[in-house]
N, C-alpha and C positions, 0 to 999 in steps of 0.2 A: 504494500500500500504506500501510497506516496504522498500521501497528506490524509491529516488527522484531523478527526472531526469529534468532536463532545456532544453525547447524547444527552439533550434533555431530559429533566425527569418529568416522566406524565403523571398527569391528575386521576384521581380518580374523580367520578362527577359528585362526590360528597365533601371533595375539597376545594379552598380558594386560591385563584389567580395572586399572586401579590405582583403588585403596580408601582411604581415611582409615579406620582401627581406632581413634583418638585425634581429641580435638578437639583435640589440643596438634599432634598431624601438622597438620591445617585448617587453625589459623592460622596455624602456621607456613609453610606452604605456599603462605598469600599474602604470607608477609615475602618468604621466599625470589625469590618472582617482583618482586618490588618493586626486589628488589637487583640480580639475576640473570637477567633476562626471557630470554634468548636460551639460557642456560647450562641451563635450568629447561626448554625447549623438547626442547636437545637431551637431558637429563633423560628427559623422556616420552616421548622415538621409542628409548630403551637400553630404558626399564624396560617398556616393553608390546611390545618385540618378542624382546630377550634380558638379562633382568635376572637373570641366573644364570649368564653368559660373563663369566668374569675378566676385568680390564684393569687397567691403575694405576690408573683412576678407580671400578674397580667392583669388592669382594671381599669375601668374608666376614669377621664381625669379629674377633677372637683373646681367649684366655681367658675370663673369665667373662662377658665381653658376645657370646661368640659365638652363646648356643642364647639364647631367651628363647618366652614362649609368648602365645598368643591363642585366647582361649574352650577352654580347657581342652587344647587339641594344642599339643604344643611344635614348634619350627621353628628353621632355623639364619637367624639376623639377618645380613642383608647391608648394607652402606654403598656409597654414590653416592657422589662428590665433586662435588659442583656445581661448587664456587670451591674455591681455596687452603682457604679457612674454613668454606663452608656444605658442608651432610651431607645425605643424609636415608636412614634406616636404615627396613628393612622386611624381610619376611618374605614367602615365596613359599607360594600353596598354589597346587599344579597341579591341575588340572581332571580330572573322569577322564573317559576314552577316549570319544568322542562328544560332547561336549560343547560347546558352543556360542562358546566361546574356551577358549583353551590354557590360564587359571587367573587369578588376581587377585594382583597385586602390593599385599601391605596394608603401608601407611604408618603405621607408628607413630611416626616423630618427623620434620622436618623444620626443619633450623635452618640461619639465614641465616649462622649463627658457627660457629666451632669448637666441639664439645661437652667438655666438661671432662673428662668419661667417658674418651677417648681422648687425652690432653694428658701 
């Protein structure tokens, strides 16, 4: 073979898409994994199969950062805890009935620190 190709992983249709809505999610996205490869792993097997089951490490966020919107529909903002420090906040839209996956997890920030926001 003469060139190498990386196979995505498929979904099953009970799991979520996750999206960048922000380029500042993007590159944060590869700080985050720079820091936190394995943390940022188990990250992507919560948020595409249940990014909306509380835990300590997963909840929605409180007071005025709790709703925020994307293209015009508002949405309640949830937070991950990667690390002690890293975050990455997004917004769920669920898919409707038949649909090809269960909805798209969209990443609007993703930071390898603590965000001031919450401090």
């Amino acid at each position: 073979m003469s060139k190498r190709h990386d196979v995505p992983r498929p979904l099953k249709r009970t799991e979520y898409q996750i999206a960048f809505i922000t380029s500042e999610a993007q590159k944060g996205w590869i700080d985050c994994l720079a820091v936190a490869r394995n943390a940022m792993v188990d990250a992507w097997d919560t948020l595409t199969r249940a990014p909306d089951v509380q835990s300590p490490r997963l909840y929605p966020l409180k007071g005025q950062l709790r709703y925020g919107s994307y293209q015009g529909q508002a949405y309640e903002r949830y937070q991950y805890k990667i690390t002690d420090g890293g975050r990455l906040w997004y917004f769920i839209e669920h898919a409707p009935k038949g649909s090809k996956y269960a909805g798209r997890v969209l990443l609007e920030r993703c930071l390898a620190g603590h965000p001031k926001e919450t401090e």
